[in-house]
N, C-alpha and C positions, 0 to 999 in steps of 0.2 A: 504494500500500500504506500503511496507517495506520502511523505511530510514536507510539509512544506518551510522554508527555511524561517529561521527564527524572525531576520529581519523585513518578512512578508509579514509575518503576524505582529511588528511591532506597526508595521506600516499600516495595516488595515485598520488596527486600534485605534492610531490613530484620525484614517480618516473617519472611521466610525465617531470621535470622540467629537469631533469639528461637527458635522455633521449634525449628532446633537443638539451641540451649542449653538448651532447656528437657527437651527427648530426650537430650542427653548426660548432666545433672543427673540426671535419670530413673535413667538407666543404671546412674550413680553411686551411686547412693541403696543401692545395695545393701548397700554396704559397712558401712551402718548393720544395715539388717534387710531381709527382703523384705516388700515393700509393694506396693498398691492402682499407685502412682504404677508403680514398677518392672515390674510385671506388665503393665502398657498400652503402656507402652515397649517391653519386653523381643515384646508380641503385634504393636506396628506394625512392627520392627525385621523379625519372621520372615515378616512379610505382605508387606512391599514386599519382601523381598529373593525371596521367590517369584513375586509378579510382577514382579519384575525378570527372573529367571529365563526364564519364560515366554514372554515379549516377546524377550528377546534370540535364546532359541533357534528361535521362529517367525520373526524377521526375517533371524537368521544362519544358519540351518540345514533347516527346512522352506521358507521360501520361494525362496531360489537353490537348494534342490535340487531342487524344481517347475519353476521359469521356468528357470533357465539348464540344470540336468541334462538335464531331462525332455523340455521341452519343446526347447528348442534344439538339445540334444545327442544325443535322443534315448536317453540311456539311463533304460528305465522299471524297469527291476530296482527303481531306488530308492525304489518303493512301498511294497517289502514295510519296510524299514528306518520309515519315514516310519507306515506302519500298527501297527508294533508300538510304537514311541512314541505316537501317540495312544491307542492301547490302555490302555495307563496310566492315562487321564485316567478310566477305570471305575469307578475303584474308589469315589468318594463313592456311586455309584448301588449301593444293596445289591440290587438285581437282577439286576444287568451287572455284579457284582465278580468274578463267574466271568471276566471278560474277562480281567482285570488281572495274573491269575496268568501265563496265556503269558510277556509278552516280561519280566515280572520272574523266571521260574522259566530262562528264555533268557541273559538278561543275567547272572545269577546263578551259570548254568552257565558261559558265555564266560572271563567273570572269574577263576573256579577254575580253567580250563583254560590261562589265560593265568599267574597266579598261581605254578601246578605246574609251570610249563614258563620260559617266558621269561624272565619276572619275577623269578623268584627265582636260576635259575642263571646267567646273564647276568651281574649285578648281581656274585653271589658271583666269580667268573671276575674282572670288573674289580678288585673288591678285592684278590683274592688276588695279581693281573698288579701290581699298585701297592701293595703290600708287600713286594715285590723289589726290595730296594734295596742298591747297594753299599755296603759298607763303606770301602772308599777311592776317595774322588772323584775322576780327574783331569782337570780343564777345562783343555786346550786347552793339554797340555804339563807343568802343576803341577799341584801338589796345591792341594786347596780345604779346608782344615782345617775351615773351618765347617760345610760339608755331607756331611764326613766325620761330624764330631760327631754333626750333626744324626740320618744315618741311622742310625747307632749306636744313639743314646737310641735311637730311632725300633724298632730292632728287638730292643733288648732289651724294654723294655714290652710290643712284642707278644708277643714271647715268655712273659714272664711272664703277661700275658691267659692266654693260650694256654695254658699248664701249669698253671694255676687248676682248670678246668675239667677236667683229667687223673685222675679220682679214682679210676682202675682200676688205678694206678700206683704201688705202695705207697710205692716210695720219694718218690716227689712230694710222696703225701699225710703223711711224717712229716718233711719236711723244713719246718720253720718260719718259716725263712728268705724260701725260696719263695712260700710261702704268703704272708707278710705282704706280702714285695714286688709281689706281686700285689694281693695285697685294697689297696695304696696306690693302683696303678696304677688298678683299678676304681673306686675312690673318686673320684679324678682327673678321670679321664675324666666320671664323670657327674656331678660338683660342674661341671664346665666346661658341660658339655651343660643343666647348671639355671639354671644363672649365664646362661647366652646365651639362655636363656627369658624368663627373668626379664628381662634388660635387651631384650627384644624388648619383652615388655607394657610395659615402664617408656619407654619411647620412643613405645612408642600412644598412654599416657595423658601425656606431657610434650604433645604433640600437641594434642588434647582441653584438656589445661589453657591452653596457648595460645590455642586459638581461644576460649575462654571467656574470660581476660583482654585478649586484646588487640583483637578481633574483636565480642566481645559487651559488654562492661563500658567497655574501653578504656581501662583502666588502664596498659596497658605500651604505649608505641609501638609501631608496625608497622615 
């Protein structure tokens, strides 16, 4: 078998690494204006990542459910699954877009019916099970002052959640107290929930800017 010499593979590295850099920069650019540069990046970005797509799901998912289901295992039911995903692939053809609708009008149905039923009351069930919480802890003989507190805070906030949203209750609604403690508690909650958004993108682009200094330029040690 051929190997190919060291200083091919230092050379492909690197143009693989430019390359990159030159796609993430792309990406970045935006933040200026959208541009020519950003638009080619942002069309190769959505093109590999569908053929990525593609490939993955013909190698993990049509082809062991061909060779191992079908054939070995004989179960051929898994045609019909297998025919309505190709189905799909109709719709660039405007003659055969009539195909396309099937397993997307299917799918679409599944979904809703999964959505109305499982999905959502399951889910609600769990929550409501894990908002019963005691107000006095005792692990193991004593009291646990901390996760006393803790469920405390824990279920007065929900509570005020909860009575926020009560507006058929007059007194709820003229009690201002209430109210405010609530609209804190809402505020709260999703300054937290933006905040952890926020340091989620800020941790992608710390990333990004690493490989671009250390990786690409080689400014900061590795």
């Amino acid at each position: 078998m051929f190997t190919p010499p060291a200083i091919w593979v230092t050379q492909y590295a690197n143009v693989g690494t430019w390359v990159a850099a030159l796609l993430t920069l792309g990406i970045m650019s935006v933040l200026w204006r959208e541009n020519p540069w950003y638009r080619a990046c942002e069309h190769i970005f959505v093109g590999t990542t569908a053929a990525y797509n593609v490939v993955t799901t013909f190698s993990g998912t049509i082809k062991p459910g061909v060779t191992e289901n079908m054939v070995r295992n004989g179960d051929w039911w898994e045609i019909i699954p297998i025919c309505l995903g190709l189905m799909i692939y109709m719709q660039p053809i405007p003659s055969l877009r009539w195909i396309s609708r099937f397993p997307t009008a299917y799918w679409i149905g599944y979904n809703a019916g999964m959505n109305l039923t499982i999905r959502i009351f399951m889910p609600l069930f769990t929550e409501i099970t894990a908002s019963m919480r005691p107000l006095i802890v005792v692990n193991e003989g004593s009291f646990n002052l901390m996760a006393s507190v803790t469920n405390t805070v824990f279920t007065v906030n929900m509570l005020l959640a909860f009575l926020y949203f009560f507006f058929s209750f007059e007194f709820i609604s003229r009690s201002k107290r209430v109210l405010t403690g609530a609209r804190w508690v809402i505020m709260v909650a999703f300054g937290a929930a933006f905040g952890t958004s926020v340091m989620a993108r800020i941790s992608l682009f710390l990333g990004r800017a690493e490989f671009l200094l250390v990786n690409w330029l080689k400014i900061l040690p590795s």
